[in-house]
C-alpha positions as CSV (number, residue, x, y, z in Angstrom):
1,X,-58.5,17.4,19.3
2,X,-62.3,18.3,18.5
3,X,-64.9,16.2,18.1
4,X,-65.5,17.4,14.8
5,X,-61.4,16.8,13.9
6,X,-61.5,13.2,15.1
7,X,-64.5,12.8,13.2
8,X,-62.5,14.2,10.4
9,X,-59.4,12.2,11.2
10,X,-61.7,8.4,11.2
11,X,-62.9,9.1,8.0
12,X,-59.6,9.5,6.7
13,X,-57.9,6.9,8.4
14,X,-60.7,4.1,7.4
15,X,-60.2,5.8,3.9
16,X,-56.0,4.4,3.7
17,X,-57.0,1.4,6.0
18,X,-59.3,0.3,2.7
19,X,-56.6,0.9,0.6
20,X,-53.8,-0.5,2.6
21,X,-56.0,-3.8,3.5
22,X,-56.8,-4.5,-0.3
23,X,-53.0,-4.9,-0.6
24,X,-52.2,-7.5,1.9
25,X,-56.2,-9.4,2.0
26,X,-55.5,-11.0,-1.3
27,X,-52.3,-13.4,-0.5
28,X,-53.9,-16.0,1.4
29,X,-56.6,-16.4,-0.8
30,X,-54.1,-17.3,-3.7
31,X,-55.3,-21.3,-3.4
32,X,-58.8,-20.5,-4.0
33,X,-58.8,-18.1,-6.6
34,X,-56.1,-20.5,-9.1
35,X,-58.7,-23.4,-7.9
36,X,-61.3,-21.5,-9.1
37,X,-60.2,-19.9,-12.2
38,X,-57.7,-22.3,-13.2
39,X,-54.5,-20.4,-13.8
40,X,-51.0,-20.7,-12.6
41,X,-49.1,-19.1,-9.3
42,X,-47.0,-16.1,-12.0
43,X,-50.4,-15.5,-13.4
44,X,-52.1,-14.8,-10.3
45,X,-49.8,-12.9,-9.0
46,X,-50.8,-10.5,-11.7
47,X,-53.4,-9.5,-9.0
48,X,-51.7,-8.1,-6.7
49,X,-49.0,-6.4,-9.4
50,X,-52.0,-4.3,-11.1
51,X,-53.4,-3.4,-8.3
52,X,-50.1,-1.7,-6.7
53,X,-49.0,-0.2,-10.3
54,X,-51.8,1.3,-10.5
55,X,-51.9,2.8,-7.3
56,X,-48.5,4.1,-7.5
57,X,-48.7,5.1,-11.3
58,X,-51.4,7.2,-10.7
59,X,-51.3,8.7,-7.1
60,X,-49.5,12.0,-8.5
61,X,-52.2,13.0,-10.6
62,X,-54.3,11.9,-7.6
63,X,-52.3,14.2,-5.6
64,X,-52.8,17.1,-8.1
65,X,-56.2,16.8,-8.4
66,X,-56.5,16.7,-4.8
67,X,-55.0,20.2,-5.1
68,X,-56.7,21.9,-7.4
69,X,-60.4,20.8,-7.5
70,X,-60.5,20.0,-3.5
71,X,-59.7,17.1,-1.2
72,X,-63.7,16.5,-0.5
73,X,-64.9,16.2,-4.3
74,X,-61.7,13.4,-4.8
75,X,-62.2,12.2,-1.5
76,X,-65.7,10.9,-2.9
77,X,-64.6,9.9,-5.6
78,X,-61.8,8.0,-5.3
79,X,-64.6,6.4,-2.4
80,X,-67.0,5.4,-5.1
81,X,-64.7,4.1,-8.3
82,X,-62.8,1.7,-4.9
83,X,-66.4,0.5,-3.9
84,X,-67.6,-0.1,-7.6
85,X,-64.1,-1.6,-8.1
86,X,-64.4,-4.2,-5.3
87,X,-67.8,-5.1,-6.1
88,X,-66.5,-5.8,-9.5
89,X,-64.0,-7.8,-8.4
90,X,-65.9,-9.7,-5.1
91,X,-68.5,-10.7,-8.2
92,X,-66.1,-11.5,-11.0
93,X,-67.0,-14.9,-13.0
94,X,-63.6,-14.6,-15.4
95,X,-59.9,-14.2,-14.2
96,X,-59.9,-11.4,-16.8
97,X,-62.4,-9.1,-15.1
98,X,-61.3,-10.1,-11.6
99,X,-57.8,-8.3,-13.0
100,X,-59.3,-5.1,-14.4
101,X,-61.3,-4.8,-11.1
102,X,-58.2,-4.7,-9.3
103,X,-56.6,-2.0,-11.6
104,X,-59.7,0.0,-11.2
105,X,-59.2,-0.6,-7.8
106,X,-55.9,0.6,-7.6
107,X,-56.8,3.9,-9.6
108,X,-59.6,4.6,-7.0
109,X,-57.4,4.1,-4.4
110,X,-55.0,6.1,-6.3
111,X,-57.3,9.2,-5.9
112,X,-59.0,8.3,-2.2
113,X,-54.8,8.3,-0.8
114,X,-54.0,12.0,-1.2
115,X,-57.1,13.3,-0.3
116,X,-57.1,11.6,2.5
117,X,-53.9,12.6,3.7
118,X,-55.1,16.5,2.6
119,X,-58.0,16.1,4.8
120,X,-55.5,15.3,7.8
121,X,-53.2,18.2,6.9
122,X,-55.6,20.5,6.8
123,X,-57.6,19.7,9.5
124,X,-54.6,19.6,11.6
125,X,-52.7,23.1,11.8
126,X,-50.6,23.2,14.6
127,X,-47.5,21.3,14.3
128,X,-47.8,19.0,17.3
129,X,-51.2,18.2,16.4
130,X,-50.8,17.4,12.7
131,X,-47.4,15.3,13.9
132,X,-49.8,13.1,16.1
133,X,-52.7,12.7,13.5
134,X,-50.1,12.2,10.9
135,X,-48.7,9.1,13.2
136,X,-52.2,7.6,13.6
137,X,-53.3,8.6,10.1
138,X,-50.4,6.1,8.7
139,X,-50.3,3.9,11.5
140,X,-54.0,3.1,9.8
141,X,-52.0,2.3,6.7
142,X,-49.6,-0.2,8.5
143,X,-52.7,-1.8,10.6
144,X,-54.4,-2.6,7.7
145,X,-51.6,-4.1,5.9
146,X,-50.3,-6.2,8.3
147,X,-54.3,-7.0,9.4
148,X,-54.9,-7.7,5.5
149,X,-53.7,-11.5,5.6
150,X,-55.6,-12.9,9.2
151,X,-58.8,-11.4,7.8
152,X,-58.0,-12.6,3.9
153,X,-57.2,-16.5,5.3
154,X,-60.4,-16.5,7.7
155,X,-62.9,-15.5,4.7
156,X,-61.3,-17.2,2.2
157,X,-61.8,-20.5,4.7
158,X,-65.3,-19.5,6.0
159,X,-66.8,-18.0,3.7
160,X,-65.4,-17.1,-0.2
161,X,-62.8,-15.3,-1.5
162,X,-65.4,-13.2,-3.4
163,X,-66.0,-11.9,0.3
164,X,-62.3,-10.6,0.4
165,X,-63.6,-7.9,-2.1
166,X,-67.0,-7.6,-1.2
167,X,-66.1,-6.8,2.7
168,X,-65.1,-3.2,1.2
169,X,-68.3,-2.4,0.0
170,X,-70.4,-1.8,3.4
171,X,-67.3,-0.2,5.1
172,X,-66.8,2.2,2.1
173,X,-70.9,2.8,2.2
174,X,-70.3,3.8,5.3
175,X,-67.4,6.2,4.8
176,X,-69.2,7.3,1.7
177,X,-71.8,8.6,3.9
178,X,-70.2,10.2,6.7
179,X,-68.0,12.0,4.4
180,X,-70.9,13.9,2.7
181,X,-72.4,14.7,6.2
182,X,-68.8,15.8,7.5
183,X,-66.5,16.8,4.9
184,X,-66.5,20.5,4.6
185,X,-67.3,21.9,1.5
186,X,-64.3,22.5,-0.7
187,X,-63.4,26.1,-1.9
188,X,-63.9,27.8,-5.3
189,X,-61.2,25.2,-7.8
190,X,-58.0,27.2,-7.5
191,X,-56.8,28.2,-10.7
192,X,-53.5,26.4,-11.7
193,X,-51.8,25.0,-14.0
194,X,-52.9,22.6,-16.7
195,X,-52.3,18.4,-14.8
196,X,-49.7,16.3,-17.4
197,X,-52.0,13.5,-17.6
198,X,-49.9,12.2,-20.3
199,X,-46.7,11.4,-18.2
200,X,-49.0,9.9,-15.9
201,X,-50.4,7.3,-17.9
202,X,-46.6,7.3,-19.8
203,X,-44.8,6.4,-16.5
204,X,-48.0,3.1,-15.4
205,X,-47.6,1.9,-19.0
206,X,-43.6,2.0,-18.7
207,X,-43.8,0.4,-15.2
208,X,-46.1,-2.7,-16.2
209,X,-44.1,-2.9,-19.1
210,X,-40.7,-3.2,-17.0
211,X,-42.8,-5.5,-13.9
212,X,-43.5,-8.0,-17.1
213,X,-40.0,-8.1,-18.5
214,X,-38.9,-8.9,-15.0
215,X,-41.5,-11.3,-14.2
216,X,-40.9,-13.1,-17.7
217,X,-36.9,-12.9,-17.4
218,X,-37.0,-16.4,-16.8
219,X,-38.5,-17.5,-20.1
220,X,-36.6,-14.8,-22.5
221,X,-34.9,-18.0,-24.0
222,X,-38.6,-18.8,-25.2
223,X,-39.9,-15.5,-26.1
224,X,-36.6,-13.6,-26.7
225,X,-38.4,-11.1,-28.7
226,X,-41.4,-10.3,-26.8
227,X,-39.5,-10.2,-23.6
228,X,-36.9,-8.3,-25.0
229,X,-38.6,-5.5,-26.5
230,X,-41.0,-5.1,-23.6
231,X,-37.7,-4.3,-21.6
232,X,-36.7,-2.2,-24.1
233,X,-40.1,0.0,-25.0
234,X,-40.7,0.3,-21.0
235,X,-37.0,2.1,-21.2
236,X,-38.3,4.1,-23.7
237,X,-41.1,4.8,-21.5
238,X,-39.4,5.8,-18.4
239,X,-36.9,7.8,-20.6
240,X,-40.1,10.0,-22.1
241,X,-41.5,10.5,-18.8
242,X,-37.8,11.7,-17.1
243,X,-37.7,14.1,-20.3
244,X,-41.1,15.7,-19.8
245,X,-40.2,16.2,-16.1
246,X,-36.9,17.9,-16.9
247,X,-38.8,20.0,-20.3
248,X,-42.3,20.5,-19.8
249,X,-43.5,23.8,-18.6
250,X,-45.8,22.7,-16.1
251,X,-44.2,18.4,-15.5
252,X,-46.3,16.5,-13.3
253,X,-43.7,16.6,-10.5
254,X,-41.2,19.9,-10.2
255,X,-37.7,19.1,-10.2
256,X,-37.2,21.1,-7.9
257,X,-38.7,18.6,-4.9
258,X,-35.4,16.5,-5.9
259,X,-33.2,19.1,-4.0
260,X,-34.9,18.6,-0.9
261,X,-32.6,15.8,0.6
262,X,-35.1,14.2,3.5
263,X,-38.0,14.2,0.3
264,X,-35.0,12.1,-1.9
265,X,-34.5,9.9,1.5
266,X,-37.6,9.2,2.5
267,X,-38.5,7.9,-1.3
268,X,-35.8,6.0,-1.4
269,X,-36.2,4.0,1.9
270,X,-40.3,3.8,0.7
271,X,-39.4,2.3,-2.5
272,X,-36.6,-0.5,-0.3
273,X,-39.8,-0.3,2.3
274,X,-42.8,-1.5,-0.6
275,X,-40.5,-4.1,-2.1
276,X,-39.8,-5.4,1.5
277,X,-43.2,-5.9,2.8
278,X,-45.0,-6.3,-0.1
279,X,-42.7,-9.1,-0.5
280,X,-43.0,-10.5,3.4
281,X,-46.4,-10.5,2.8
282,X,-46.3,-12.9,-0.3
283,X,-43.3,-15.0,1.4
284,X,-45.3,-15.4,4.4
285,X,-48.3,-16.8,3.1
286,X,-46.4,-19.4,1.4
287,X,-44.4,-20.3,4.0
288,X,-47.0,-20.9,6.7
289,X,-49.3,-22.9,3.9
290,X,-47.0,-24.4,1.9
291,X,-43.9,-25.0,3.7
292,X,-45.2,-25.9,7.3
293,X,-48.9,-27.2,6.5
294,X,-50.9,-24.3,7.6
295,X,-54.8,-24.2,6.0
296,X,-55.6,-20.5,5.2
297,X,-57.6,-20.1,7.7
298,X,-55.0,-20.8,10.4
299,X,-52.2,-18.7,8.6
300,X,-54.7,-16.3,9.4
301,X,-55.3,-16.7,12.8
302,X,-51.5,-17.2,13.3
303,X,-51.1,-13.6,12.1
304,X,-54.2,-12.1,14.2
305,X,-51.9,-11.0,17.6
306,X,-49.5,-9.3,15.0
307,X,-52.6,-7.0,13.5
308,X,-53.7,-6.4,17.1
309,X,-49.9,-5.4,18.4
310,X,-49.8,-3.1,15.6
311,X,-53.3,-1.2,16.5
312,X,-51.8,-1.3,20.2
313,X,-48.7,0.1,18.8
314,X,-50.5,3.2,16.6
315,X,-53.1,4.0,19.7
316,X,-51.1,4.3,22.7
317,X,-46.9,4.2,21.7
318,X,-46.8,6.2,18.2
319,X,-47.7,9.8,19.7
320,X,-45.7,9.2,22.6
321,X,-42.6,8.2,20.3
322,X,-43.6,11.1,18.4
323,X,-43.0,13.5,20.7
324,X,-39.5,12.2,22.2
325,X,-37.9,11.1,19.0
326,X,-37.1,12.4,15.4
327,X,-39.0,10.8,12.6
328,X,-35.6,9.9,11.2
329,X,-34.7,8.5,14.7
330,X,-38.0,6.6,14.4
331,X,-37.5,5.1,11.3
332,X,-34.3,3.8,12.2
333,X,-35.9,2.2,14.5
334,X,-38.7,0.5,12.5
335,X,-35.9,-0.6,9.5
336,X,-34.5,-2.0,12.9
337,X,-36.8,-3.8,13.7
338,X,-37.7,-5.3,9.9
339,X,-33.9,-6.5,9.8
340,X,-34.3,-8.4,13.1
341,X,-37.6,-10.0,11.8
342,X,-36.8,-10.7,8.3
343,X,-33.0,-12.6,10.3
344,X,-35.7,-14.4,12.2
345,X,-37.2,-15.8,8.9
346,X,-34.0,-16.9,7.7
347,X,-33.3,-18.4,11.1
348,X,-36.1,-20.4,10.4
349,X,-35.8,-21.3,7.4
350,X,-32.4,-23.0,8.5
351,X,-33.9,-24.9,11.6
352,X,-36.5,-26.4,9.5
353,X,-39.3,-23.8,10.3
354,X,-39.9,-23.4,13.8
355,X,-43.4,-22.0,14.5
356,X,-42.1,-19.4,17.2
357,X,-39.2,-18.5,15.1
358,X,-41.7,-17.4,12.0
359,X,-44.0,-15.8,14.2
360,X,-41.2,-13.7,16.5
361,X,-40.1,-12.9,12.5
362,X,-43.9,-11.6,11.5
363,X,-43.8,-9.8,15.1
364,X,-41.1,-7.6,14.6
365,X,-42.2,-6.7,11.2
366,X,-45.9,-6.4,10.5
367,X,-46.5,-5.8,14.1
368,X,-43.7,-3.4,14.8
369,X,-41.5,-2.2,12.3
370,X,-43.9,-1.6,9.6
371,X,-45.8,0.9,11.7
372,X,-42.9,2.6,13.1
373,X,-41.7,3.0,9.5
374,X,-44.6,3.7,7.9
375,X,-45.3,6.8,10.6
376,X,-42.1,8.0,10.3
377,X,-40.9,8.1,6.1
378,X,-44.5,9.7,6.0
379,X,-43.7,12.3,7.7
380,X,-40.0,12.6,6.5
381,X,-41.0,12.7,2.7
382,X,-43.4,15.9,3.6
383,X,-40.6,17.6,5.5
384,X,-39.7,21.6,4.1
385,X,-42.0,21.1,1.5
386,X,-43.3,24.0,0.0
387,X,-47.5,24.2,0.4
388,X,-48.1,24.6,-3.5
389,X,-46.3,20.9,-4.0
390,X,-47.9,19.0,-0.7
391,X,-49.8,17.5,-2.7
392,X,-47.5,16.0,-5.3
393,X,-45.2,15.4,-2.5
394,X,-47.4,13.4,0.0
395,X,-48.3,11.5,-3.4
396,X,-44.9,10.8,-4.5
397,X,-44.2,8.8,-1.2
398,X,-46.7,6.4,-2.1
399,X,-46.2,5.7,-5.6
400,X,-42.4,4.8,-4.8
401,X,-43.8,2.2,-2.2
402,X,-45.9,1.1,-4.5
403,X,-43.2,1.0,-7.4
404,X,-41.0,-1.2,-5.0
405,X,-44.0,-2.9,-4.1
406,X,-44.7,-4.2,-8.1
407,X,-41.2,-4.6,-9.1
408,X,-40.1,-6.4,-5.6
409,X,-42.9,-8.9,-6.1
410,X,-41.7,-9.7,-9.6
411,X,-38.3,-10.1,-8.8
412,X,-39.3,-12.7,-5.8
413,X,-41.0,-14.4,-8.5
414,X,-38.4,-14.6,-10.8
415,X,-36.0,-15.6,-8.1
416,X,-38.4,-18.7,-7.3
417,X,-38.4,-19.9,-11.1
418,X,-34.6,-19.4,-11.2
419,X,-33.2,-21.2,-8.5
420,X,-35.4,-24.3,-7.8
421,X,-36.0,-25.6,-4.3
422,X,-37.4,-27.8,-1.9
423,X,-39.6,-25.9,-0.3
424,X,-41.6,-22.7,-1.4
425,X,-39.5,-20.3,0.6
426,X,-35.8,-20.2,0.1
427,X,-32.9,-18.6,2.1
428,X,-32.3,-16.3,-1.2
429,X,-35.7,-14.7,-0.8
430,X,-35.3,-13.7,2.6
431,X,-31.6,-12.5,1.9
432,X,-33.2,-10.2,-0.3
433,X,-35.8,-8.6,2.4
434,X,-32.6,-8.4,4.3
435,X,-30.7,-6.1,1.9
436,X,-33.7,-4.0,1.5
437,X,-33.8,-3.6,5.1
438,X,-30.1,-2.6,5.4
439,X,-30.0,-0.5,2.8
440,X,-32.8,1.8,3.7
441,X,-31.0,1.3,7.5
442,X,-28.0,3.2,6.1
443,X,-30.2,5.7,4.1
444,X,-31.7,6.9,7.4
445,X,-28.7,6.7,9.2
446,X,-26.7,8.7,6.9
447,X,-29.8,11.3,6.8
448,X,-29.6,11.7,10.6
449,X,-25.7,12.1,10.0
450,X,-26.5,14.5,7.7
451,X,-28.9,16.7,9.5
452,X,-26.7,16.6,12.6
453,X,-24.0,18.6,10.5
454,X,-25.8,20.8,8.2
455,X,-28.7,22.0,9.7
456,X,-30.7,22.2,13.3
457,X,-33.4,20.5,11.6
458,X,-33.5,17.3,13.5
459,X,-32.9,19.1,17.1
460,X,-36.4,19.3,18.0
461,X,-38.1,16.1,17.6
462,X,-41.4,17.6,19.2
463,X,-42.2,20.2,16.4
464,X,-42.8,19.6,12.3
465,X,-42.3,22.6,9.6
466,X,-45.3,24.2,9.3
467,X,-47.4,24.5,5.8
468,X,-49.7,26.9,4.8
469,X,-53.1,25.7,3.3
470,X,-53.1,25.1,-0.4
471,X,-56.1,26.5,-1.0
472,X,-55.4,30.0,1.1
């Protein structure tokens, strides 16, 4: 790599490290905020549900913007509606504004993802070198979601939660910055087709429709018709935004992409993938505060050896991996490894929560597993792509994560109400991550099954398909 290509590479990686940490930074400072602000565990958890719905919801537009007007002219400005967005939220004096901060956030973040990843893919032509700047690219991604709750629990502590948000704001100065000086200067806007704006904001509205109606189930009995018809409109929703797809001249994602089986895979095992950690990472905070006693601040520093085996893990054992297995080999491996640590979890949950047990649990998944997944489905879900649809299709990755991510969350939540307990974490919860974690198991296995009898395309793990640029 160049100098000017790492350079390249930093910006974009700090870029989906920003994005990544703003998911995870938020659990442990749960306490505060409800202190603060006076509202109830389900409400706060609202939060972190806006934020990833929006993210996901919008990422495909994101994606097609990327595409069409240039990855540098997104790039800044998915870098400046984040920043505003956190310094919104870092200074909010109402719950309400806190909450539309963090949708805005998620939209900026919705933009700042696929230009990121375009800056990578097109700063990286050769196949070996993009497969290695992919791996650290999304290995930035896993770092700074499993580094989001040891930072979150030692501000939160030491400082305020307001800091949580407010951290982003030098960081994306910064990045704001260097990406003026070094971005290059995006071509002439290619001329394409009109962007279905519509079934964008069709399929959020039918998604935080559907995340309510799950969230609420428990109460239907209450609010029968409220809950009811919010279930029923955000069918209609999804229903409207499948149609356009399938009858639109132009849909906001071709179904075409859907034939390509390692895209429909690697979407799949993202969407098991956000509901799993999304969900560890909501479990775990409870567990080490409420169940075993921890303050925030020491969850936090509990978690701090897991943040620094997974920036170990990205630097030095991600491009060797790279180059001696297949990513579907490699995200066996990580959906492995998720298993063995959410099976540690239940373990102790069972033997009355044994420090060493949780930790060896949050080892083997935010240190390990999450960045061995995370590298690998990335590069899966962008494999045979045609160039005119990288965009969409490095997007669509993402907004299934982040549509796991939502609805996962709300179905832990619901669990909770449903089946009281003794303690904040139950054996149900954690059986749950464990069928995520086997299902998207036998997902990849059956893909490596299937690639071994159809098609050589798994039978050189050191090279990816190559993709012209976009904008040639």
């Amino acid at each position: 790599m160049t100098k000017k290509q790492n350079s390249l590479l930093i910006i974009a990686s700090i870029g989906t490290f920003v994005e990544a940490l703003d998911i995870a930074i938020i659990n442990l400072t749960i306490p505060a905020i409800q202190q603060q602000f006076q509202v109830d565990q389900d409400m706060v958890q609202w939060l972190q549900t806006l934020y990833v719905l929006f993210f996901g919801g919008f990422l495909i537009i994101g994606g097609k913007l990327t595409d069409s007007l240039g990855r540098r002219k997104i790039f800044l400005w998915g870098t400046l509606l984040f920043l505003v967005a956190s310094l919104g939220a870092g200074l909010a004096t109402s719950f309400l504004s806190l909450a539309i901060s963090r949708a805005l956030q998620g939209l900026g973040a919705a933009f700042l993802m696929p230009a990121s990843l375009a800056i990578v893919t097109h700063t990286f032509r050769q196949p070996n070198e993009r497969s290695r700047a992919l791996g650290i690219f999304s290995s930035f991604a896993a770092i700074g979601s499993g580094s989001g709750l040891s930072v979150g629990g030692l501000i939160s502590t030491y400082i305020s939660w307001h800091w949580v948000f407010l951290i982003n704001v030098p960081i994306l100065l910064i990045t704001f910055f260097a990406a003026i000086y070094n971005l290059p200067k995006d071509l002439p806007p290619v001329r394409t087709n009109r962007i279905d704006v519509l079934s964008g904001i069709i399929l959020v509205a039918g998604l935080l429709l559907l995340t309510f109606s799950v969230h609420e189930l428990l109460h239907i009995k209450e609010r029968p018709l409220l809950i009811s018809g919010s279930l029923f409109v955000s069918f209609l929703l999804i229903s409207w935004f499948v149609r356009r797809l399938l009858t639109q001249q132009f849909p906001l994602i071709s179904p075409k992409l859907f034939h390509n089986r390692h895209l429909v895979v690697s979407n799949l095992c993202f969407f098991l993938l956000g509901g799993f950690f999304i969900g560890f990472l909501f479990l775990i905070s409870l567990l080490l505060q409420e169940d075993m006693g921890h303050t925030a601040a020491g969850a936090g520093m509990l978690l701090v050896p897991f943040s620094i085996l997974s920036a170990l893990i990205a630097k030095f054992a991600i491009p060797k991996i790279t180059d001696r297995l297949t990513p579907t080999a490699i995200g066996v491996v990580g959906m492995t490894f998720m298993l063995i640590g959410s099976l540690f979890l239940l373990a102790a949950i069972y033997f009355k929560h044994p420090l060493f047990l949780v930790l060896l649990g949050a080892a083997c998944i935010s240190g390990i597993g999450m960045t061995l997944c995370f590298t690998s489905l990335s590069v899966l879900g962008v494999h045979n792509v045609p160039a005119a649809h990288y965009g969409v299709a490095s997007s669509l990755t993402s907004t299934t994560y982040f549509m796991g991510a939502g609805l996962g969350l709300s179905l832990l939540t619901c669990i909770g109400q449903v089946f009281p307990r003794n303690t904040a974490v139950g054996s149900l919860s954690i059986g749950i991550l464990i069928l995520y974690a086997s299902t998207a198991c036998a997902l990849l296995l059956y893909l490596r099954y299937a690639n071994k009898n159809s098609a050589p395309v798994e039978n050189s793990p050191r090279r990816l398909p190559e993709y012209d640029d976009c904008h040639a």
